[in-house]
N, C-alpha and C positions, 0 to 999 in steps of 0.2 A: 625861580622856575618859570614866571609867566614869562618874562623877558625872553626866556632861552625858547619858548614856547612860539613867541613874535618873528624872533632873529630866524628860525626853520620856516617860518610859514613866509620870509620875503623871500630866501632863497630858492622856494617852492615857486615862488613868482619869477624868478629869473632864471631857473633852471629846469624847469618840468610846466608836461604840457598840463591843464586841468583836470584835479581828477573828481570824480564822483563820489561822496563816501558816505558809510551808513553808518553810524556810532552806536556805541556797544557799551554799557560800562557795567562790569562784572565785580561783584561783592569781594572784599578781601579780609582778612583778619588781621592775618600777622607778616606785613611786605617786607619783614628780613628771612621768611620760607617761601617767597611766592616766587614760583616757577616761570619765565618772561615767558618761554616757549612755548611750554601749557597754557596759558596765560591767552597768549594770540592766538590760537590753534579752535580753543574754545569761543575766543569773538566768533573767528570765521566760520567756524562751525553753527552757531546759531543765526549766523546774517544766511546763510545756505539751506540752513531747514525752513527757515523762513519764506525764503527766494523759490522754494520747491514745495512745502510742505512734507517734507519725508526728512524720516531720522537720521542720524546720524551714523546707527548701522546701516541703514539701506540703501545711503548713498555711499558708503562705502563699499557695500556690496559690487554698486555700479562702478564704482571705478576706485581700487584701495588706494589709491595715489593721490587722491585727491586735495588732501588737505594736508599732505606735504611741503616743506617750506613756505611755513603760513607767511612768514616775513615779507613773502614776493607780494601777497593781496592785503599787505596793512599799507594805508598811508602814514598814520603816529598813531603814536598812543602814547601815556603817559598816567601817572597816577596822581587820583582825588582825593579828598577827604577819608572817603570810608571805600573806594574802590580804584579799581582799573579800567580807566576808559580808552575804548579802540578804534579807530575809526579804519573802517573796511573797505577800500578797492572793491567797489560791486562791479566796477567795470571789469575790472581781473578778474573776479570772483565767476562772472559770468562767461569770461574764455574758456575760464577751467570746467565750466559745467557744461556751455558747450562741447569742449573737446571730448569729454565725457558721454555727449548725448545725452544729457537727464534735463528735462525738459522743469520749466519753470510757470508757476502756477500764477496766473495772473488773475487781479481785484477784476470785479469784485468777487472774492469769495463767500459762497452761503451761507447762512448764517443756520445754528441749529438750536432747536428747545428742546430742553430739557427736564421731565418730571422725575421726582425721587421717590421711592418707596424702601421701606426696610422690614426685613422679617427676621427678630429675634424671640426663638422659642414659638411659641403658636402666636404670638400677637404680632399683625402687618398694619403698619401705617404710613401714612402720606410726610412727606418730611421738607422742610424750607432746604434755602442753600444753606445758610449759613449757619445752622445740626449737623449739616452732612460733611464727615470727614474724607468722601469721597469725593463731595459735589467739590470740595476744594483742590484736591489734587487735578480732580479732571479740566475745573477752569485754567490751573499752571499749565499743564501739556497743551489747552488748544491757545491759549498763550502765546507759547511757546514757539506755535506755529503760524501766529499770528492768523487766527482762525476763529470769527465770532461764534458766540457760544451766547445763549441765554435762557436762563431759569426760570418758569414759571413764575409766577407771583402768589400762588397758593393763598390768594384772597379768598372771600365767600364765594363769592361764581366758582373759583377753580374746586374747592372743597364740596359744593352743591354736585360738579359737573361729573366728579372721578373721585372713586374712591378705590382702597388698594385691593379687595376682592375685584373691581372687575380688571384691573391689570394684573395679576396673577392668575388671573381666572382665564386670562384671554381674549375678554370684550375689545376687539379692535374697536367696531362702531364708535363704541365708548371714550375710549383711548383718541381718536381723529376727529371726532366732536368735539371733546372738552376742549384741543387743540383751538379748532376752527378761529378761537377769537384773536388768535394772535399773528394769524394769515403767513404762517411761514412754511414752505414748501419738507424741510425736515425735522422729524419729530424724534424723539428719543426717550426711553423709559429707565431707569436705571432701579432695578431691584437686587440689592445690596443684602446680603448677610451676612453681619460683622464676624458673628460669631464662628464664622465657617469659613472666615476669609474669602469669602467666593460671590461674584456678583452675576444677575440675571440680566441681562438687558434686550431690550427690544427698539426695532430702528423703522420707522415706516417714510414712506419718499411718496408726495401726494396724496395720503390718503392708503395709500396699499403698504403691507405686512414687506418687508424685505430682508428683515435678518430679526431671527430668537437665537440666542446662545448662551454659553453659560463660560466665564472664564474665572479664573482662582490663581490665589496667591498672594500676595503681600500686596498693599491699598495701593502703594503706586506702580507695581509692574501691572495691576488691575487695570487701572487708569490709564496707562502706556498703554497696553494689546488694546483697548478701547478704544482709542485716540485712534490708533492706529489702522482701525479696521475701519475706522467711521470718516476719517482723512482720505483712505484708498478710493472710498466712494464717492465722496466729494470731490475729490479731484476728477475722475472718470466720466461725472456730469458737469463741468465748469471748463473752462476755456485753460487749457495747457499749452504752451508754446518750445518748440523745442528749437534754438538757436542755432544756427546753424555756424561750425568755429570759421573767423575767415582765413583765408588764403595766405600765408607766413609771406612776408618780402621774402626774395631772392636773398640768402645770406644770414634770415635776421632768426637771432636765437631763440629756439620754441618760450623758453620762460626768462625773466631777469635773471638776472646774476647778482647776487649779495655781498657785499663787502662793508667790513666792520672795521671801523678806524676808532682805533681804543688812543683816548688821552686826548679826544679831537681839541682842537682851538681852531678863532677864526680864518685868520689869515693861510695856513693851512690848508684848511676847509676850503676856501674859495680857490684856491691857488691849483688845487685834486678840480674841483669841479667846472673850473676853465680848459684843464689840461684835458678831461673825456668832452665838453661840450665841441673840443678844436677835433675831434680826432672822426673822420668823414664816417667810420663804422659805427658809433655811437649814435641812436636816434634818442634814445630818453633817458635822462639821470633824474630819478625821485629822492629826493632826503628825506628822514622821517627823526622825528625825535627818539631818543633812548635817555633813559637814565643816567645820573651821572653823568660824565663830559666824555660817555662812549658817543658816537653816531654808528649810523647805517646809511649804505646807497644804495640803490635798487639800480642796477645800467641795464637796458636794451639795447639789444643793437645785435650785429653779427659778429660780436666776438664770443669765443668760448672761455671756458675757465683761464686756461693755458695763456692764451693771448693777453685777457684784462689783469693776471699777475703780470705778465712781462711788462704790459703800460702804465702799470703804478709801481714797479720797482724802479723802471724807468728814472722819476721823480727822486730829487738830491733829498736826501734824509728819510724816505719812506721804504721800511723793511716789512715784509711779512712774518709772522711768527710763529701764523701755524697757517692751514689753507684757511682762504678766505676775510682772514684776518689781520691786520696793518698796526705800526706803530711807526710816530714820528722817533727818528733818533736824537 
């Protein structure tokens, strides 16, 4: 595998121009069930909430096409020890967001503190991270989004400074003081009721009150609508940039075009990607690793579907088999 791994990363040197990538490597269990499609769909998907800070539903919202034919924004991927690692086309990734107009959240982004309290039955108290089965969920989601996050330290000072009557009670003063020593501009309270599934949380920005509410349901769509409420704000005071998509050459195809050559060998292989590098409508052929002795090309240029079949049937011994798919005879 590492070999076959080599021999794609020289023809990447002699056929494509440099790409950019951000690596991904995603957990797996059992890789004779795992999904290649889902598989990349899910890199790109988290290199993109990352890239934006917003979920997966909401960039979807902005544009449901987005993360269609993930294949066009992978450069390889291939499978590790105990996963699947991806490596992402941020450059593509970021056409697509452009095109989209969803704008991209740029470092640095601010960082938040966060205290814990819990109230089960009549008794409230002050709680570390790592009691709280919330505090964990909430650190995955801003994770997630690649978004610093940090928890009190619940030493003697913090304990002296705040206690859980006066943030249930409402002592702001209280709440933005015991802060004070840690000089971070957003603060966050999280009052958690296991028992009720239901969490309270309060959010202050400077010193002043900016959001109490109350949200419910299962610990982690808890931790989700939180993330997500406390994300929106973040981003709305932090530096966003929205990309503007550039101008398509005269002729040249909005997105790659995919072609899978099943049963690839070398000779072959080089013989396909001399024959699009000679052809003047071709500006870029990327290869990427696959499994097994399939490959994939990615081609740009100004051909459409219809043409780039006619110029690989073209080729003595290359049949198609079904769209988009090749076999040597």
């Amino acid at each position: 595998m590492m070999r076959r791994v080599r021999f794609w990363t020289g023809l990447v040197g002699l056929f494509a121009a440099p790409v950019m990538a951000l690596s991904v490597e995603l957990p797996i269990t059992d890789r004779a069930q795992f999904d290649l499609d889902r598989g990349l769909r899910d890199a790109v998907v988290r290199v993109a909430e990352q890239m934006t800070g917003m979920p997966e539903t909401q960039l979807m919202t902005e544009d449901p096409g987005l993360f269609t034919l993930p294949e066009a924004l992978v450069f390889s991927y291939g499978f590790t020890e105990n996963g699947f690692l991806v490596d992402v086309d941020d450059a593509a990734l970021m056409t697509r967001l452009a095109q989209a107009s969803i704008p991209l959240w740029e470092p640095p982004r601010p960082a938040t503190l966060v205290w814990l309290t819990e109230e089960v039955g009549l008794e409230r108290r002050m709680l570390w991270a790592d009691e709280s089965a919330l505090a964990s969920a909430f650190a995955s989601q801003f994770a997630r989004f690649d978004v610093p996050l940090r928890f009190v330290l619940m030493d003697l000072e913090d304990q002296l400074a705040l206690s859980p009557a006066e943030i249930w009670g409402g002592f702001d003063t209280a709440v933005t003081g015991a802060s004070a020593r840690y000089g971070m501009d957003w603060v966050m309270v999280l009052g958690d009721r296991p028992d009720a599934n239901e969490t309270r949380y309060w959010l202050y920005r400077d010193g002043q009150k900016v959001m109490d509410t109350v949200v419910s349901g299962e610990i982690d769509a808890r931790a989700l609508q939180i993330t997500q409420d406390l994300l929106a704000r973040l981003r709305s005071r932090s530096k966003s940039v929205v990309i503007e998509a550039s101008a398509p050459i005269e002729g040249e195809s909005a997105s790659p075009l995919v072609v899978r050559l099943l049963e690839a060998e070398t000779i072959g292989l080089l013989d396909l990607l001399g024959r699009l590098e000679r052809d003047p409508r071709v500006i870029r052929v990327a290869p990427i690793v696959l499994t097994g002795t399939e490959a994939s090309l990615h081609v740009e240029g100004a051909l459409d579907a219809s043409a780039l079949s006619g110029l690989l049937q073209s080729m003595d011994g290359l049949i198609e088999v079904e769209p988009g798919r090749y076999r040597w005879q």
